[in-house]
TIKOLRO-165171 format. One record per residue: x, y, z of N, C-alpha, C, O in turn. Coordinates in nm, 3 decimals, always signed. Each point is the difference from the previous one (the first is absolute). Example, Ala and Ser with C-alpha at 12.3 -4.5 7.8 and 13.67 -1.06 7.14 Angstrom:
BEGIN
n.u +1.319	n.v -0.569	n.w +0.780	ca.u -0.089	ca.v +0.119	ca.w +0.000	c.u +0.090	c.v +0.120	c.w +0.000	o.u +0.104	o.v -0.002	o.w +0.066
n.u -0.139	n.v +0.107	n.w -0.138	ca.u +0.082	ca.v +0.119	ca.w +0.006	c.u -0.077	c.v +0.109	c.w +0.073	o.u +0.051	o.v +0.111	o.w +0.017
REM end
This chain:
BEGIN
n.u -1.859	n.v -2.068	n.w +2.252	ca.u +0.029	ca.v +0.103	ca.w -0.099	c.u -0.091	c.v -0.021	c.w -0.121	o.u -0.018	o.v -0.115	o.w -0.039
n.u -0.032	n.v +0.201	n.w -0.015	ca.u -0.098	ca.v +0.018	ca.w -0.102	c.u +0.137	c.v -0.002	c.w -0.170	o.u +0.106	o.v +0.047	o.w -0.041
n.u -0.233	n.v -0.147	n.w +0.002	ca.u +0.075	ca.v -0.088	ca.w -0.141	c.u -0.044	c.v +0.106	c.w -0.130	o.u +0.012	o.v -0.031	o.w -0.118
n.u -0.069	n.v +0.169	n.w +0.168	ca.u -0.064	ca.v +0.099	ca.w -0.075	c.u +0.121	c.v +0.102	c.w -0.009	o.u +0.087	o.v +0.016	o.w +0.086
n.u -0.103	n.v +0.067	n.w -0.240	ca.u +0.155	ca.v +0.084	ca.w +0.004	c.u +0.007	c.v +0.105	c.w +0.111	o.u -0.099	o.v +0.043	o.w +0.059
n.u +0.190	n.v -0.017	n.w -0.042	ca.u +0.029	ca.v +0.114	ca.w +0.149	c.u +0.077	c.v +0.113	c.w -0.068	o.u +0.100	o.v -0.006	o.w -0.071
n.u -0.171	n.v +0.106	n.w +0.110	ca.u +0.071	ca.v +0.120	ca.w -0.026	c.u +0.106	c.v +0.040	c.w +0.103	o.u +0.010	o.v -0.047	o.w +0.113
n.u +0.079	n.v +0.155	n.w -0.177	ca.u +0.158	ca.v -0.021	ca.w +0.058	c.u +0.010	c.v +0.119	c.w +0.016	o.u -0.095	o.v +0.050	o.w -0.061
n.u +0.187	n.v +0.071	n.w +0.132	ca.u +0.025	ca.v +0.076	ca.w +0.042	c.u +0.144	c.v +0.029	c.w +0.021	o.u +0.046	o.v -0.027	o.w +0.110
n.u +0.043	n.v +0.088	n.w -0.217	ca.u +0.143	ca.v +0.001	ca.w +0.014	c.u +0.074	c.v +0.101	c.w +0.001	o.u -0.024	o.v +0.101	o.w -0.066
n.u +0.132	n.v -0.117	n.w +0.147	ca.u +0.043	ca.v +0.137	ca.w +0.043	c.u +0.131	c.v +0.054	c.w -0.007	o.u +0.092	o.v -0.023	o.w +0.079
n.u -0.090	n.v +0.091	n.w -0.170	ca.u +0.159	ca.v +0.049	ca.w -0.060	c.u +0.092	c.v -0.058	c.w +0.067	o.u -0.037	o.v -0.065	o.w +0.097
n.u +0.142	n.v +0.069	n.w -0.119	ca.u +0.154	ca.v -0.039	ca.w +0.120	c.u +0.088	c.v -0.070	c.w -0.056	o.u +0.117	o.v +0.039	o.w -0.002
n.u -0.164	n.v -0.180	n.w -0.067	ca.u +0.130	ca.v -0.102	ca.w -0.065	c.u +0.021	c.v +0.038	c.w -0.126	o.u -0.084	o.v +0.046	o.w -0.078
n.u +0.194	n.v -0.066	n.w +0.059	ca.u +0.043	ca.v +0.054	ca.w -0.172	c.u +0.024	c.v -0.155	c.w -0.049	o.u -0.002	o.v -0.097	o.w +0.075
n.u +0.024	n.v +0.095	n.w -0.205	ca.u +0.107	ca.v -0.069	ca.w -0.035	c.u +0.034	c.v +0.013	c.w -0.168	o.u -0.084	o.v +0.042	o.w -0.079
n.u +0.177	n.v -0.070	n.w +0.051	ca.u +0.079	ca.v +0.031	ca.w -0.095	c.u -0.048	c.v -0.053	c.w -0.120	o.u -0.018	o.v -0.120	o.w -0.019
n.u -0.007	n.v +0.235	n.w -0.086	ca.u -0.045	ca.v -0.122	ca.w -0.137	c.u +0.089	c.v -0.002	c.w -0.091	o.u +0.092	o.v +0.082	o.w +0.002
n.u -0.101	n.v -0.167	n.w -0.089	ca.u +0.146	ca.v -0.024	ca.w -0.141	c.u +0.040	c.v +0.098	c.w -0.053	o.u +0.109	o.v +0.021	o.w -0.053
n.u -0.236	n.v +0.073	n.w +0.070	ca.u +0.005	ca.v +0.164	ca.w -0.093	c.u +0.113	c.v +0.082	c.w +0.043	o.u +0.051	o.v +0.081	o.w -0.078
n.u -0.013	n.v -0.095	n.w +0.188	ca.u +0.092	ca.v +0.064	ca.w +0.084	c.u -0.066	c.v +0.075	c.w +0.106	o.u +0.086	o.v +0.043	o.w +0.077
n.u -0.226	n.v -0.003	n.w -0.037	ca.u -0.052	ca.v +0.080	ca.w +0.071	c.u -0.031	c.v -0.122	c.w +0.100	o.u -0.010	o.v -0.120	o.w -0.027
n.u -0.009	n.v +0.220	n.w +0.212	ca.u -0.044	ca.v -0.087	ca.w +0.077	c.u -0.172	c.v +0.054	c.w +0.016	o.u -0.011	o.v +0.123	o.w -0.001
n.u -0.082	n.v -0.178	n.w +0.012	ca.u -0.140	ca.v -0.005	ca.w +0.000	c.u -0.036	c.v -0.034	c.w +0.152	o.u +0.062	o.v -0.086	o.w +0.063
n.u -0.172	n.v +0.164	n.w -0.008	ca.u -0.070	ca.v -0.029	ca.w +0.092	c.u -0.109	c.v -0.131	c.w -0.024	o.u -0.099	o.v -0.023	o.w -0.069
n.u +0.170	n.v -0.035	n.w +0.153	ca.u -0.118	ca.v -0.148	ca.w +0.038	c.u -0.133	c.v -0.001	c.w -0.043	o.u -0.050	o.v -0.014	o.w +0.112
n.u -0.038	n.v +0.018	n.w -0.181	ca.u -0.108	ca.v +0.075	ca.w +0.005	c.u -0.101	c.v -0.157	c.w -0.033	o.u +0.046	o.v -0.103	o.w +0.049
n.u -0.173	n.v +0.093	n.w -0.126	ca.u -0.080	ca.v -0.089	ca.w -0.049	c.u +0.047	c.v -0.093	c.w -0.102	o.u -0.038	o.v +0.019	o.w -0.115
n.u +0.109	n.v -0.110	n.w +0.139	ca.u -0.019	ca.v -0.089	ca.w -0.133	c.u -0.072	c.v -0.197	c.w +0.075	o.u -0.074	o.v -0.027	o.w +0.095
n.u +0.150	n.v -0.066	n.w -0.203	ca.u -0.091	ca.v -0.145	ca.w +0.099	c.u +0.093	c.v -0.015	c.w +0.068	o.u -0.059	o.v -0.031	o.w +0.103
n.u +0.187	n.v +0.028	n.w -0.072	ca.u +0.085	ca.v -0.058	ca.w +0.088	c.u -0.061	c.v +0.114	c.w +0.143	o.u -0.002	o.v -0.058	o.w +0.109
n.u -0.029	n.v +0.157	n.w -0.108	ca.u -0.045	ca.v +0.089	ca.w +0.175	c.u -0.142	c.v +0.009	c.w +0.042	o.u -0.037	o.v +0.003	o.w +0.118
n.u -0.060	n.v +0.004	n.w -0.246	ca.u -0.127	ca.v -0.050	ca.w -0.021	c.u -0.082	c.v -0.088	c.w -0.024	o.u -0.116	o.v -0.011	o.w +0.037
n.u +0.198	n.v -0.078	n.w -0.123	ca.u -0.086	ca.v -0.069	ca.w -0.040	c.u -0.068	c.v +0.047	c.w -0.169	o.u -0.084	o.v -0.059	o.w -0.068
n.u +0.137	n.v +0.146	n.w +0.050	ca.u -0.069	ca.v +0.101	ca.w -0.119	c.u -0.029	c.v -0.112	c.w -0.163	o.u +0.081	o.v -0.093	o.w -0.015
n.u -0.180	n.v +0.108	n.w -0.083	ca.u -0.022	ca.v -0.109	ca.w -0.089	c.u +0.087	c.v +0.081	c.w -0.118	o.u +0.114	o.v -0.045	o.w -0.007
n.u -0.142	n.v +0.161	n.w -0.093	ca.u +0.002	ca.v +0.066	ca.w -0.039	c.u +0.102	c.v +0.145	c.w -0.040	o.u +0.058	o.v +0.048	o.w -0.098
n.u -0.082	n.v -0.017	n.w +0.253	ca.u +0.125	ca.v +0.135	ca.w +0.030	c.u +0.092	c.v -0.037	c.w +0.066	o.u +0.032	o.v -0.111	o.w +0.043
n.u +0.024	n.v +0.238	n.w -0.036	ca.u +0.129	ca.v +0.049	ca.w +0.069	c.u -0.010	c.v +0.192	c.w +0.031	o.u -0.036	o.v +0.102	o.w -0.059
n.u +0.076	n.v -0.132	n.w +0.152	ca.u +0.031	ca.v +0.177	ca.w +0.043	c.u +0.064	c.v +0.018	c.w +0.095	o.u -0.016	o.v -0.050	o.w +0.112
n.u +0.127	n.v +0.153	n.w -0.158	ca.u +0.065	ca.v +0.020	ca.w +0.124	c.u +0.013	c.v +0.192	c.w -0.016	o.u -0.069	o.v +0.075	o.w -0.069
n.u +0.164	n.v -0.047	n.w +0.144	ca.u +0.074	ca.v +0.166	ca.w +0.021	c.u +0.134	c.v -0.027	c.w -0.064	o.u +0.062	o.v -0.103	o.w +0.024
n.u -0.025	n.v +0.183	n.w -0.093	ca.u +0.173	ca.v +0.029	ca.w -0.022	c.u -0.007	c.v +0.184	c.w +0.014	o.u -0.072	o.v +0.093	o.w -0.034
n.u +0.194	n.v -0.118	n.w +0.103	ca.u +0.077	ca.v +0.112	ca.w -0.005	c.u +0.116	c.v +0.030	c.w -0.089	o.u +0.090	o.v -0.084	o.w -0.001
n.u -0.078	n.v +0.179	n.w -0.067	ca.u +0.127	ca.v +0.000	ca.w -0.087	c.u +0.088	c.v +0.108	c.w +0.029	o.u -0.025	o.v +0.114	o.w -0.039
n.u +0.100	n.v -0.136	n.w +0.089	ca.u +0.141	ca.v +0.144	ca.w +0.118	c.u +0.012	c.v +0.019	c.w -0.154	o.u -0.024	o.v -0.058	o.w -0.106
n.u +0.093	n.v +0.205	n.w +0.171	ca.u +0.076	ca.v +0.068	ca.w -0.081	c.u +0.097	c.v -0.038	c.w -0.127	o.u +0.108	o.v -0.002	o.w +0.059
n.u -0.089	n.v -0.018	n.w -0.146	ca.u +0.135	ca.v -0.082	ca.w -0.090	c.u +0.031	c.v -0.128	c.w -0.003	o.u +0.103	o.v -0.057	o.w -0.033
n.u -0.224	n.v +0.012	n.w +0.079	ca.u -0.030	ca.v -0.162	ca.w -0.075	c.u -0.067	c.v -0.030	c.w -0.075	o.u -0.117	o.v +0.038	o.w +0.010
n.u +0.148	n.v -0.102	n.w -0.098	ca.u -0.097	ca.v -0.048	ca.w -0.112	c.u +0.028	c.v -0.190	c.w +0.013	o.u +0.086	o.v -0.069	o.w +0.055
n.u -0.176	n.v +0.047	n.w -0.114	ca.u -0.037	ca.v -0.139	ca.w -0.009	c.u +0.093	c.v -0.071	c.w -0.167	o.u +0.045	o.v +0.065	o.w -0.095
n.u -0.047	n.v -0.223	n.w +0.119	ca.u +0.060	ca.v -0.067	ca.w -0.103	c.u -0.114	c.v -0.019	c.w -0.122	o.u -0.110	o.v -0.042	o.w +0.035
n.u +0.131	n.v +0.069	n.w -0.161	ca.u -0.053	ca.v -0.035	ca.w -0.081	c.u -0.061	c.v -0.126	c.w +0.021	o.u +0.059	o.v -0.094	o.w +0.054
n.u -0.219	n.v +0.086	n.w -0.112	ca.u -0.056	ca.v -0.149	ca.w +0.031	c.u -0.134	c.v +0.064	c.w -0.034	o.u -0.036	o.v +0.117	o.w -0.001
n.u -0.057	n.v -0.287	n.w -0.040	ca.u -0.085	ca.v +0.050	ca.w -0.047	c.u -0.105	c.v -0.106	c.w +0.083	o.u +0.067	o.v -0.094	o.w +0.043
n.u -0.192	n.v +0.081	n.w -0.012	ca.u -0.137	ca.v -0.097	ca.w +0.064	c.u -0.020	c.v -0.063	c.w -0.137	o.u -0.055	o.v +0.061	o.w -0.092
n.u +0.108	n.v -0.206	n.w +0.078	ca.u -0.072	ca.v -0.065	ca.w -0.114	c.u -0.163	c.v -0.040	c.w +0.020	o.u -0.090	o.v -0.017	o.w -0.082
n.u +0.095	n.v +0.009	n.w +0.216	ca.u -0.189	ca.v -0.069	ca.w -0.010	c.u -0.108	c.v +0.112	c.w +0.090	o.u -0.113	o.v -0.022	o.w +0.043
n.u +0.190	n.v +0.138	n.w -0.035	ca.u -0.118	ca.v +0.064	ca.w +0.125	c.u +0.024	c.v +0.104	c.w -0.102	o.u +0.074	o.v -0.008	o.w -0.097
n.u -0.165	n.v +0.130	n.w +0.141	ca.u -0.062	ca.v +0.108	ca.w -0.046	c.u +0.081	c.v +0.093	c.w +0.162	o.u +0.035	o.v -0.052	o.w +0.106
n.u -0.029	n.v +0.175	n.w -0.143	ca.u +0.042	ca.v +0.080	ca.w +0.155	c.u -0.064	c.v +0.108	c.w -0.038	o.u -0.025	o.v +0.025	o.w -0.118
n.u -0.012	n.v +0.056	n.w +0.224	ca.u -0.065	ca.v +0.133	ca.w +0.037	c.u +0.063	c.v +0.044	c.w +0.132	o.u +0.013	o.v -0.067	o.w +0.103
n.u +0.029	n.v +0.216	n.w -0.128	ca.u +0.031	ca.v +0.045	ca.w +0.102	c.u -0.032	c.v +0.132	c.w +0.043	o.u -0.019	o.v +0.082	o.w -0.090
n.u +0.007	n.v -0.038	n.w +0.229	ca.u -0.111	ca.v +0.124	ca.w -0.001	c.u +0.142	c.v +0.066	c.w +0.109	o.u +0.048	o.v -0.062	o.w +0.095
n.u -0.002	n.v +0.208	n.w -0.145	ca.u +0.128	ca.v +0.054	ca.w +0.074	c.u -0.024	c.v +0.103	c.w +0.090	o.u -0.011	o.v +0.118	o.w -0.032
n.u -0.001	n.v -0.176	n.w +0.179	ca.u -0.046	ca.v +0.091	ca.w +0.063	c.u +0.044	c.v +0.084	c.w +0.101	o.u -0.052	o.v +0.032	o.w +0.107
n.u +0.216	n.v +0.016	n.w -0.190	ca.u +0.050	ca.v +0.074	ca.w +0.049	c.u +0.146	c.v +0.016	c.w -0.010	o.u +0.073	o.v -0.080	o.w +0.057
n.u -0.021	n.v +0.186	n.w -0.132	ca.u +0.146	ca.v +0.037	ca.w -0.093	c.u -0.072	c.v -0.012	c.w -0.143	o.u -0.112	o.v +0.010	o.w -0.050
n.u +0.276	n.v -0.045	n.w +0.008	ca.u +0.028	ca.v -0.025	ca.w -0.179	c.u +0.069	c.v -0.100	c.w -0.045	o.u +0.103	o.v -0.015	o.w +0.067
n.u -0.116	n.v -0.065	n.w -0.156	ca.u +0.087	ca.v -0.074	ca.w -0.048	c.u -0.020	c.v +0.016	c.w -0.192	o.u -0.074	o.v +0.070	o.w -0.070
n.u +0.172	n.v -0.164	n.w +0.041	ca.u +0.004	ca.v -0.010	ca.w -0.148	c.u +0.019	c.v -0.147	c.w -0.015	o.u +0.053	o.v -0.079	o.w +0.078
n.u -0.123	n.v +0.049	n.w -0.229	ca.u +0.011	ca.v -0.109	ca.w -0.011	c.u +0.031	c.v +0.005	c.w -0.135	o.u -0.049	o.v +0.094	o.w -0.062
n.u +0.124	n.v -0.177	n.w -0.004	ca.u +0.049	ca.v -0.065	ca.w -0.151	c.u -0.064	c.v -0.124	c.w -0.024	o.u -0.033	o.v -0.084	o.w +0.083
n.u +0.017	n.v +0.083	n.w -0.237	ca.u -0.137	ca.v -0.099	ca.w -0.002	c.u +0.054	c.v -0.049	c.w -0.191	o.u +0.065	o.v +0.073	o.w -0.075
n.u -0.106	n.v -0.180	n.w +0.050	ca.u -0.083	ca.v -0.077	ca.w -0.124	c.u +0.161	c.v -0.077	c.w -0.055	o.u +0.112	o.v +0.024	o.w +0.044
n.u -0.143	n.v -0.096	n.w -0.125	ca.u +0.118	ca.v -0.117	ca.w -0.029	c.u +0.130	c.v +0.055	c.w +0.023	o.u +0.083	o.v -0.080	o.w +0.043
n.u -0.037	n.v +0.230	n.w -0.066	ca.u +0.095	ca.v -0.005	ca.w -0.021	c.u +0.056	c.v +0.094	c.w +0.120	o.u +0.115	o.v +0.041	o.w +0.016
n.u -0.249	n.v -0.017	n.w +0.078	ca.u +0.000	ca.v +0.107	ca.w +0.066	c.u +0.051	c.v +0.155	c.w -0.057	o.u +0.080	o.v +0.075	o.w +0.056
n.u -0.142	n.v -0.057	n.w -0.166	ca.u -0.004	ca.v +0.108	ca.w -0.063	c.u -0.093	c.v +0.099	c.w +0.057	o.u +0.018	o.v +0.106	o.w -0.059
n.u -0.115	n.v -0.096	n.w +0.155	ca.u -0.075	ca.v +0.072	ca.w +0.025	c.u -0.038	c.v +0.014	c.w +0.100	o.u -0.036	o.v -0.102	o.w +0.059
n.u +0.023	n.v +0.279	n.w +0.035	ca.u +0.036	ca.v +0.030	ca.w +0.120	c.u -0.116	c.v +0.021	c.w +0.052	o.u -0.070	o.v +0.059	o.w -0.082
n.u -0.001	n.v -0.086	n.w +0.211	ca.u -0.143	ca.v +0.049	ca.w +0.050	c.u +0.062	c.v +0.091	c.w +0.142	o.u +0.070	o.v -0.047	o.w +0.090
n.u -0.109	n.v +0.155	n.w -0.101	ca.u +0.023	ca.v +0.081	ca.w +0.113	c.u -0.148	c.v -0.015	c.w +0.092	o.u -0.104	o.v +0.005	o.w -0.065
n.u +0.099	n.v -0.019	n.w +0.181	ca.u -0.090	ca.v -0.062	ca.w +0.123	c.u +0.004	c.v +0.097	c.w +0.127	o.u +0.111	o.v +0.047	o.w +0.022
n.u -0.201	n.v -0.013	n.w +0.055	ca.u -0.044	ca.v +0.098	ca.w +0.049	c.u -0.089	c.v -0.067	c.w +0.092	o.u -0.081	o.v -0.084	o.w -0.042
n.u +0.095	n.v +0.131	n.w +0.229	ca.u -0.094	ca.v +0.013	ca.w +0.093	c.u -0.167	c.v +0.004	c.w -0.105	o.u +0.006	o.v +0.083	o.w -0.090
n.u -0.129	n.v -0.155	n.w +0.097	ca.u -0.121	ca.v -0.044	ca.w -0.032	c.u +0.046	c.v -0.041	c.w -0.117	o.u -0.108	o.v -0.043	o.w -0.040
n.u +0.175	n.v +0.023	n.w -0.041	ca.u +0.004	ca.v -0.087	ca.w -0.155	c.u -0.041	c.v -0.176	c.w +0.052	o.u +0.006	o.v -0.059	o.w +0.108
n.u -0.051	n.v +0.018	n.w -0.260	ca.u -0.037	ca.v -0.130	ca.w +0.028	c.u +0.092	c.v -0.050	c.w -0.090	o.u +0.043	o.v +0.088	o.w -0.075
n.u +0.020	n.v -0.242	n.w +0.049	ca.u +0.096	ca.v -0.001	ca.w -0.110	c.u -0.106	c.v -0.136	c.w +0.001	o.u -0.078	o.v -0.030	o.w +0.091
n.u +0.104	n.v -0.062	n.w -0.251	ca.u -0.023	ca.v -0.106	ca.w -0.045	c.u +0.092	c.v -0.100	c.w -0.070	o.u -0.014	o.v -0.018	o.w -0.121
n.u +0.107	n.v -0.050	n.w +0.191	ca.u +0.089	ca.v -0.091	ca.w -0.112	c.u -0.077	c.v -0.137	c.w +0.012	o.u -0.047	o.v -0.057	o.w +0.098
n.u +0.049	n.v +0.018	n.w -0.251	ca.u -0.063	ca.v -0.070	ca.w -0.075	c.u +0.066	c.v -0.135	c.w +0.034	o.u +0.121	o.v +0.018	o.w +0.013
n.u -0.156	n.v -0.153	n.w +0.006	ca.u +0.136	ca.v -0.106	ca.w +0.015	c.u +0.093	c.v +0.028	c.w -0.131	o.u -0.020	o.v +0.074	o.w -0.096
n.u +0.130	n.v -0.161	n.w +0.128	ca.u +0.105	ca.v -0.012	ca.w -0.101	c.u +0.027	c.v +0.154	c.w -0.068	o.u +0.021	o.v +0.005	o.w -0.122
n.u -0.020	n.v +0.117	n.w +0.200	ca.u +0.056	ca.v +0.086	ca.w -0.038	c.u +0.116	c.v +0.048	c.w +0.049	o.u -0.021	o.v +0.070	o.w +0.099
n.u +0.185	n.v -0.082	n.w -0.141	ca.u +0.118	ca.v +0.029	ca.w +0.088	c.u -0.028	c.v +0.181	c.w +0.037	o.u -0.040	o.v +0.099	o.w -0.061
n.u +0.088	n.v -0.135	n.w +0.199	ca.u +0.028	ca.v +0.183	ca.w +0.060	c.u +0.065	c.v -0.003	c.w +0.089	o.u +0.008	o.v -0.104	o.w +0.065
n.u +0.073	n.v +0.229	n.w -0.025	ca.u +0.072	ca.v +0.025	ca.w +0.081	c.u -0.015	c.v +0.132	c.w +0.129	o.u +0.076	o.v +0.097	o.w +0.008
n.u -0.180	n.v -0.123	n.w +0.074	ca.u -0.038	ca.v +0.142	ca.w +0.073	c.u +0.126	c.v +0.037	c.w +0.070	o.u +0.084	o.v -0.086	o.w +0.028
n.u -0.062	n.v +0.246	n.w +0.012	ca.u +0.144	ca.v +0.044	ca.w +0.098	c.u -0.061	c.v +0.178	c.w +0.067	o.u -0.093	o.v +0.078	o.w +0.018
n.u +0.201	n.v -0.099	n.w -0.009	ca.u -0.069	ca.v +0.138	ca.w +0.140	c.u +0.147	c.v +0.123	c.w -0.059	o.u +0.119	o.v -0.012	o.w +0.027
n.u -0.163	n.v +0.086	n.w -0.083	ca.u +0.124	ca.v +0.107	ca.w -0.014	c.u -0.004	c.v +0.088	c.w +0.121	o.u +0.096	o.v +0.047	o.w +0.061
n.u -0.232	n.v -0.033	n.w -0.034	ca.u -0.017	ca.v +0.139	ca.w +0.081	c.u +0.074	c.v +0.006	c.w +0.179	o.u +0.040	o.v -0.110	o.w +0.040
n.u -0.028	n.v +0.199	n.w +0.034	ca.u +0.027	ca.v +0.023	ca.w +0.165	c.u -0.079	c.v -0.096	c.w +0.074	o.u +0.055	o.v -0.047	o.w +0.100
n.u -0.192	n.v +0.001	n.w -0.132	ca.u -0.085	ca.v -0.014	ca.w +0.137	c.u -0.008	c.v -0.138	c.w -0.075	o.u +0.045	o.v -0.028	o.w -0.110
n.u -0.145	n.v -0.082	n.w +0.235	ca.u -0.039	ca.v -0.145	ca.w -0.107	c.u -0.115	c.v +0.017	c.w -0.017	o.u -0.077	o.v +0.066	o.w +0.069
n.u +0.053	n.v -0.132	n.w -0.175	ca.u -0.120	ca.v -0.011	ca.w -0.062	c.u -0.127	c.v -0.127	c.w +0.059	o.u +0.047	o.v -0.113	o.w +0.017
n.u -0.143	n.v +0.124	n.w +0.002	ca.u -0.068	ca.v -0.163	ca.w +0.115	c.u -0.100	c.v -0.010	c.w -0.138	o.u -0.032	o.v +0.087	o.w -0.082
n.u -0.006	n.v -0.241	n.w +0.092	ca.u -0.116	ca.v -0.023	ca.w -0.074	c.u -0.030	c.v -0.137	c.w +0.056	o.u +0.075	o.v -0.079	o.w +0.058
n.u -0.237	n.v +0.070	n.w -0.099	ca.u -0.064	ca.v -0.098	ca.w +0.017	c.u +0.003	c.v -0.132	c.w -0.128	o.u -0.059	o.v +0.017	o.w -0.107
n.u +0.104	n.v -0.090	n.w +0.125	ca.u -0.020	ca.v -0.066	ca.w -0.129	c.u -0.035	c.v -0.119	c.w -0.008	o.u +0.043	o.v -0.082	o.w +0.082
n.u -0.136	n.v +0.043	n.w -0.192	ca.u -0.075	ca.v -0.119	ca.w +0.022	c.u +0.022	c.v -0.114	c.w -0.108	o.u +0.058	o.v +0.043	o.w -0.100
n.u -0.093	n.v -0.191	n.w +0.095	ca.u +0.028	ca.v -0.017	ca.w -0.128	c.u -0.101	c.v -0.159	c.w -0.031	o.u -0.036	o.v -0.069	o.w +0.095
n.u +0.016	n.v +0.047	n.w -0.180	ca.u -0.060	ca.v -0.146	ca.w -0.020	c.u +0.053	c.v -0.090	c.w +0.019	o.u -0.045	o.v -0.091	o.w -0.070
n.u +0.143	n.v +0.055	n.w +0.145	ca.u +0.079	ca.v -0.152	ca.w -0.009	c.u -0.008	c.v +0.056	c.w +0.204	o.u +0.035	o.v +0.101	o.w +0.061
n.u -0.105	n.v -0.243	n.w -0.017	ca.u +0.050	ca.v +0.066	ca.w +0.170	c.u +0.137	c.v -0.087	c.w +0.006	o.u +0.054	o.v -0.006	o.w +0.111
n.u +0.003	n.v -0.056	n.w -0.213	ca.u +0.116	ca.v -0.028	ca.w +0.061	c.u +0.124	c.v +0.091	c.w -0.059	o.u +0.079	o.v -0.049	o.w -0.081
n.u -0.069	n.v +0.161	n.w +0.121	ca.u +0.036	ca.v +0.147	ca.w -0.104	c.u +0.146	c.v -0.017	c.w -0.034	o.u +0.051	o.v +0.072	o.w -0.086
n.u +0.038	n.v -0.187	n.w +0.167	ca.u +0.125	ca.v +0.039	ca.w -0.069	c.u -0.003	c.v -0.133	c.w -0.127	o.u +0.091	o.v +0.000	o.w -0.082
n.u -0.171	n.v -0.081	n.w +0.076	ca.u +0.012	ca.v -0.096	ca.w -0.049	c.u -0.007	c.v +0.024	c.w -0.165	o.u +0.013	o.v -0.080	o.w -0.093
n.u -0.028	n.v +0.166	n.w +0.095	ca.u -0.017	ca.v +0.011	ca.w -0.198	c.u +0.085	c.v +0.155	c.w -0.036	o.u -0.028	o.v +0.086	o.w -0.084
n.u +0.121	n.v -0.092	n.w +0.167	ca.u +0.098	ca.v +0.115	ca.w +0.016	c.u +0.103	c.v -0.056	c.w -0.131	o.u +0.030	o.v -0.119	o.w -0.013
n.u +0.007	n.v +0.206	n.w -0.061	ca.u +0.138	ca.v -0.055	ca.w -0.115	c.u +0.094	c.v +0.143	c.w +0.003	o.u -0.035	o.v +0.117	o.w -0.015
n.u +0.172	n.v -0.177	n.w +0.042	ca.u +0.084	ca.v +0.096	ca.w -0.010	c.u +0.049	c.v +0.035	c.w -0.118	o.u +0.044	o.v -0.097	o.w -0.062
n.u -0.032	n.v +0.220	n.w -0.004	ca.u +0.023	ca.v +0.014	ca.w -0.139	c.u +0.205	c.v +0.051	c.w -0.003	o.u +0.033	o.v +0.090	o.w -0.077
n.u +0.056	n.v -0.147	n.w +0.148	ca.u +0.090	ca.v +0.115	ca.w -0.012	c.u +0.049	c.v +0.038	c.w -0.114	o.u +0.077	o.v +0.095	o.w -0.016
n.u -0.139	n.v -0.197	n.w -0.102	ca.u +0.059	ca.v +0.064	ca.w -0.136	c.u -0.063	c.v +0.154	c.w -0.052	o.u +0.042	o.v +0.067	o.w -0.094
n.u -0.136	n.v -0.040	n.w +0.170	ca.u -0.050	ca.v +0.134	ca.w +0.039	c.u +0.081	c.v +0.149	c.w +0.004	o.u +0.001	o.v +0.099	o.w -0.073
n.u +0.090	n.v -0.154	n.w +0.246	ca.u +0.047	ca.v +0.063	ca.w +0.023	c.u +0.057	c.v +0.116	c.w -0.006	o.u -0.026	o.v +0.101	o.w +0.065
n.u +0.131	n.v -0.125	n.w -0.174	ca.u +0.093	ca.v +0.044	ca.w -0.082	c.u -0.082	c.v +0.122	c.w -0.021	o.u +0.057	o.v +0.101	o.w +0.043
n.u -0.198	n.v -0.073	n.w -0.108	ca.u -0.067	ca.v +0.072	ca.w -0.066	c.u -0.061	c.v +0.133	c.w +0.015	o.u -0.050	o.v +0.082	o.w -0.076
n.u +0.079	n.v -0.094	n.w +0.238	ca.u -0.073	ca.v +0.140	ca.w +0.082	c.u +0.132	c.v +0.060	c.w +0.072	o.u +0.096	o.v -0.067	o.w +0.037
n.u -0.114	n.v +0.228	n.w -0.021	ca.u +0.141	ca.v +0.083	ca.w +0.031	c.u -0.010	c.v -0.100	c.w +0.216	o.u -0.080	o.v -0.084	o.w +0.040
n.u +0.166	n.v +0.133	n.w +0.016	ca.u +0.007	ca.v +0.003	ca.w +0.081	c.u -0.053	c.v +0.019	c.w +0.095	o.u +0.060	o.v -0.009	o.w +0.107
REM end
């Protein structure tokens, strides 16, 4: 076997569950790759779920939505709402608390990537948050 990096080829199917409350498709990080840097996987967000307040203390996230709607609540106090759309690109900054959720009928899919490949590892749950966003 060659001691040179190997490119990888991965293929939707395993989920697993992150702290956020959403389950994520298996996708690129170092524990399935080997990855130095990233992380990327797929989430789907059904209908009338939304995720737990929490914020990435050490990674940066980008996410590209490629297909539905979702909403997201955003900044210390989650005072502020980003409405998200099939081709939108979003940018959360590390250490910014948010809360993405799905009001709409259909789910929403996105690609999302992030600087830490070990992506749940700098995950913080905010539930003093909570309280702060309607239902």
């Amino acid at each position: 076997m060659s001691s040179s990096p190997q490119c990888r080829c991965l293929r939707t199917g395993s989920t697993y569950s992150g702290k956020q409350g959403f389950d994520y498709f298996e996708g690129i990080s170092r524990e399935t790759t080997g990855a130095q840097a990233i992380c990327m996987h797929l989430l789907e967000i059904p209908p009338g779920v939304r995720a737990k307040a929490h914020l990435h203390e050490a990674h940066e996230t980008a996410i590209y939505v490629t297909e539905g709607a979702a909403k997201m609540y955003w900044g210390e106090k989650l005072e502020e709402l980003m409405e998200m759309s099939k081709g939108d690109m979003i940018h959360i900054p590390a250490g910014v608390p948010h809360l993405p959720f799905n009001p709409y009928e259909t789910s929403a899919w996105a690609v999302i990537a992030r600087t830490d490949p070990h992506e749940q590892e700098s995950v913080v749950l905010r539930p003093d948050l909570e309280s702060l966003v309607p239902e």
